[in-house]
N, C-alpha and C positions, 0 to 999 in steps of 0.2 A: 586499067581494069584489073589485070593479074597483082598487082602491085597491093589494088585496095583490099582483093581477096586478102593475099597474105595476110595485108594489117590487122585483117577481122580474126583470123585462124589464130594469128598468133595472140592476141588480145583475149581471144576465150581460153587458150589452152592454158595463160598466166593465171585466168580466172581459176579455171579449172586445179591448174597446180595450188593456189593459191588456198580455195575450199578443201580442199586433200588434205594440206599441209594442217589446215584447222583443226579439221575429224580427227586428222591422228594426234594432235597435240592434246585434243580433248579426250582421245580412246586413250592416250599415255595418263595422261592427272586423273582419269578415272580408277586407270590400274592402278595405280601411286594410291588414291584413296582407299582402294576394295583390300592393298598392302597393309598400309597403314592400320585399315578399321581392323582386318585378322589380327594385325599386332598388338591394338590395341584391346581387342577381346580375349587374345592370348594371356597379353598382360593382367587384362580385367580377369580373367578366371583363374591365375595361376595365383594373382590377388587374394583373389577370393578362396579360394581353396585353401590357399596359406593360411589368411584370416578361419577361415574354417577349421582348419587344422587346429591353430590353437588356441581358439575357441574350447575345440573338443578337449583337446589338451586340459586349458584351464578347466573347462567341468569337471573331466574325468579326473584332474587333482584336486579339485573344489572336494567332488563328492566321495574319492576315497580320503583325502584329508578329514571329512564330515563322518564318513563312517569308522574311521580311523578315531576320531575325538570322541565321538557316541561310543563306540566299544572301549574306549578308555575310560569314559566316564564311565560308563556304565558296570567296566570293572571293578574300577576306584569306589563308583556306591557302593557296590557288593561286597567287598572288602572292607571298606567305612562300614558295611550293614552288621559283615560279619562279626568284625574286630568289635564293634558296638555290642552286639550282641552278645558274645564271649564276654563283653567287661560286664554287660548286665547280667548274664547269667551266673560269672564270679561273684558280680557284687549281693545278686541275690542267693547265691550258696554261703557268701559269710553272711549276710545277716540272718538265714537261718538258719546258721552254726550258732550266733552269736545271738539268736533268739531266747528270752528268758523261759527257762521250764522248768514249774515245780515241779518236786516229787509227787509220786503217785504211790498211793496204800490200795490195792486190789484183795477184798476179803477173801480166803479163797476155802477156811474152815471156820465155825461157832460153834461154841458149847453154850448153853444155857445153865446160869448160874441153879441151883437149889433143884435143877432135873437131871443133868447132866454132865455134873462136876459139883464138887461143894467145898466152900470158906468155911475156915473157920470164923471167929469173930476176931477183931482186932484190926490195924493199920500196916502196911507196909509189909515190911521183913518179919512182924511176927504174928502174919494170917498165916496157916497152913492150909494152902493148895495147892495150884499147880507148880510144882521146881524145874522143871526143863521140857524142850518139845526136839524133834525130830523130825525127817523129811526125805521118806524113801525115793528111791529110781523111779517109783509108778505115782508119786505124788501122795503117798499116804500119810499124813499125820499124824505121828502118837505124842501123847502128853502124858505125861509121870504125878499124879496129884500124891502129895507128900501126909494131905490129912485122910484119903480114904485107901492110901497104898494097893494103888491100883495101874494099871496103862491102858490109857482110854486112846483107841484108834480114832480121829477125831471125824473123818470123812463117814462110816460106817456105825459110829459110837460103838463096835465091841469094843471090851473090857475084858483083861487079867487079873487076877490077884496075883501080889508081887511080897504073901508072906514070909518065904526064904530073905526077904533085903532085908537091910537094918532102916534106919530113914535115907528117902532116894533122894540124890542131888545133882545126881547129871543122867543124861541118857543117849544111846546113838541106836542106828537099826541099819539094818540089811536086807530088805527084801522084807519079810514077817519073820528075821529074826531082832529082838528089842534086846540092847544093852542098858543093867540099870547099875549105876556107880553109885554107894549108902556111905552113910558118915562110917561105917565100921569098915573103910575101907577094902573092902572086899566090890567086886563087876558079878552080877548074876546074867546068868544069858536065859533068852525066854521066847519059847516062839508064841505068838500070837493066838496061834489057834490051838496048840499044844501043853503051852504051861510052861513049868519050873524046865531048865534044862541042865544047867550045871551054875557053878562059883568059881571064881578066880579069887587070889590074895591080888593087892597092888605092890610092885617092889618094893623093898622094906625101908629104902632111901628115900622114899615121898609120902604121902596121905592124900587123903578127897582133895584138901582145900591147894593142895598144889597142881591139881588138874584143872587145866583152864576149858579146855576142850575135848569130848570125845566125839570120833568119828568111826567110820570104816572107809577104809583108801585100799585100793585094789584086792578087795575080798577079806583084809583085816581091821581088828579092831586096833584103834589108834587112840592115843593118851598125848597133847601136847601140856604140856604142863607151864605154868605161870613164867618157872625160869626158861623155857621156848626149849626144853628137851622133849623130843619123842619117845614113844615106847609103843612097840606092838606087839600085840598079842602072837605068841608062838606057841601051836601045840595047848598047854598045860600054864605057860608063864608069862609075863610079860617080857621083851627084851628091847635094853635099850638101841632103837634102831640109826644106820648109818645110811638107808638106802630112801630116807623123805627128809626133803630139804627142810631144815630147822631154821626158824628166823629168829632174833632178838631183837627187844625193844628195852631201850632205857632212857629215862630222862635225867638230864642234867642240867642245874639251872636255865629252868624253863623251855629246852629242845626237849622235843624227844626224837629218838636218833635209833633208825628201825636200820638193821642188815639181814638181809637176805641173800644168803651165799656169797657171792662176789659184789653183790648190789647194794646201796647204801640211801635211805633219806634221810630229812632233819626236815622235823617239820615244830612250831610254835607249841608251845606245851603252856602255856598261861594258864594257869586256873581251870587247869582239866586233870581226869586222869584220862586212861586211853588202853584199849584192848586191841590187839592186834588180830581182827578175823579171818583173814586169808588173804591170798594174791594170788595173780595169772598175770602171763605175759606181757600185759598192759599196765599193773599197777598192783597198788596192794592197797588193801579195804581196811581202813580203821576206825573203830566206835570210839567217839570224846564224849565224855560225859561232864556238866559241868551243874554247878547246884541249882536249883530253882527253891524260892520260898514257899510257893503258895502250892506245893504237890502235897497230895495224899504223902507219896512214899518221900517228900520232903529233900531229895536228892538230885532230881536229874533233871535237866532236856537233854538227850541222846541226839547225839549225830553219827550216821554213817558216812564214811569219805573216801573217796576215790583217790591216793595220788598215783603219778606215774615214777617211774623210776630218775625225774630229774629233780623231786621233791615239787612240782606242780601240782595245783589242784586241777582233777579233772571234773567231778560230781558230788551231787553230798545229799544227803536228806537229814531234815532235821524233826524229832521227831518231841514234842509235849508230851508228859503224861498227869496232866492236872487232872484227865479223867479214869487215872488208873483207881483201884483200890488195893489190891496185891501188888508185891515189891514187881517192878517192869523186870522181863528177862531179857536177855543179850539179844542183839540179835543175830542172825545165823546167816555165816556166807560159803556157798559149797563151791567146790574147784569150778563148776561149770559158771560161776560166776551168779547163780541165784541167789538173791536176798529175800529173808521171810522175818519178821517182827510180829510177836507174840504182845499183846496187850491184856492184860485183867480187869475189864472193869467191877463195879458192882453189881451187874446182870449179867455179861456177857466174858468167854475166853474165845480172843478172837486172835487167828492167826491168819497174815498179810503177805504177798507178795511186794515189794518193793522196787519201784523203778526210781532211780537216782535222776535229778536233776541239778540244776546250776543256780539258783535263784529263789529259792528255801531264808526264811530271814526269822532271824531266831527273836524270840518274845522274853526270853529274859528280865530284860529292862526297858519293857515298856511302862509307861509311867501310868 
């Protein structure tokens, strides 16, 4: 009986160990799992983080790449916009450099003929009326008429009588003082509102017809004469002057060939003559005159011209006088660079300001 007890005790205790030995094989492969799964989520996130990582990475170089290319671009338009811009705005300052513009005739004084100025009868060079005009500081105009010997102020129309002259043929002014130059080469000086003032002789080496121009240049009265000497007025006499620059012009087989001080041009002389009217620091202004058939005064189409000191042409006006009926006079360019043209018709003495243009096309020989 003690013996079957044993068998039964020990028989359950086997069991017993037996169930033990289960639990814990199965509490050990659970740890093993619950190891395992940590390591495996460990893995999974540190996975995933990584991947996240350079995810963020790749964006954050995607989209500074992206804004990096946009702000490039967008400089490069800018600059494309600019640089466009700049050649358009070049291109549109040369072509209106390179725009054609006539000259311009701005009336700026009239006389009426048979009220306020009078012809004689005749054509051309042998009507007596007006022979030269003038153009003071304050803009006033006086004109010298040769048939009523008179200097008609032309803004105001007063009038002097000029019986001390012999016939007038040139004239300059000062303020309301008038220079009048007569074939009997003698200069009367004359103020406007005053009358006769005195007489000069001209030096005894020239006459009228070798005076090409009179002026007044720094409070004097000035004499350029044909062969391009000066003379100004001193005191009582004329003297020939060293202190305003003299220029000469001469033509040789078809140049003509202008110096000015140190400065030199050549410019085509074909079938012209040519007056040399003044110069400033940009160029020097010369009248070509060349014949036309069908003029009253049977002589001219006038051009004034711009060139620069490299013998270019800068400007020019070309000017008809098919509707003149007195001989046309010069026209007049003063240092400040103003040009004024005097026209005679058969109603009208009309004097112009002048603005020079590039594209003036001369009628000569039109058919």
């Amino acid at each position: 009986m003690k013996k079957l007890i044993i068998i039964i005790l020990t028989l359950l205790l086997s069991l017993t160990l037996a169930a033990c030995s289960e639990a814990l094989e199965a509490n050990e492969s659970t740890d093993n799992f619950s190891v395992q799964s940590s390591a495996v989520n460990i893995d999974t996130e540190q996975s995933f983080t990584a991947a996240s990582g350079e995810s963020i990475t790749e964006e954050t170089s995607n989209e500074t790449s992206k804004e990096t290319s946009e702000e490039t671009s967008e400089e490069t338009s800018k600059e494309t916009s600019e640089e466009t811009s700049t050649e358009e705005s070049s291109e549109e300052t040369s072509e209106v450099s390179e725009e054609p513009r006539l000259s311009k005739l701005e009336l700026v004084a009239s006389l009426k003929v048979g009220e306020d100025i009078l012809y004689t009868d005749g054509i051309g060079c042998l009507i007596e009326g007006p022979q030269s005009y003038c153009v003071n500081d304050n803009g006033h105009i006086y004109i010298v008429s040769g048939y009523e010997r008179k200097i008609i102020c032309m803004n105001d129309k007063k009038n002097i009588s000029i019986n001390e002259c012999g016939y007038p043929c040139n004239i300059a002014c000062d303020g309301d003082t008038v220079y009048v130059l007569d074939l009997s080469n003698n200069v009367c000086e004359y103020d406007i509102n005053k009358g006769f003032i005195r007489k000069f002789a001209l030096p005894g080496e020239i006459t009228y017809l070798a005076v090409h121009k009179m002026d007044v240049v720094n409070g004097k009265l000035t004499l350029r004469t044909s062969g391009y000497d000066i003379y100004t007025l001193e005191e009582h006499e004329f003297i020939k002057s060293q202190d305003i620059a003299a220029f000469i012009g001469h033509k040789t087989d078809n140049i003509i060939t202008i110096n000015i001080n140190d400065k030199s041009i050549s410019i085509d002389g074909t079938n012209i003559g040519f007056n040399v009217l003044g110069y400033d620091d940009t160029g020097i202004y010369v009248e070509e005159l060349e014949e036309i058939s069908d003029s009253y005064v049977l002589i001219i189409e006038t051009s004034v011209k711009k060139y620069d000191y490299k013998s270019n042409l800068l400007e020019y006006a070309i000017f008809d006088f098919n509707d003149c009926k007195a001989y046309p006079l010069y026209p007049i360019v003063y240092a400040d660079g103003d040009i004024y043209l005097m026209k005679c018709t058969a109603e009208t003495v009309d004097v112009y300001t002048v603005t020079l243009g590039n594209a003036d096309v001369s009628h000569l020989y039109d058919s």
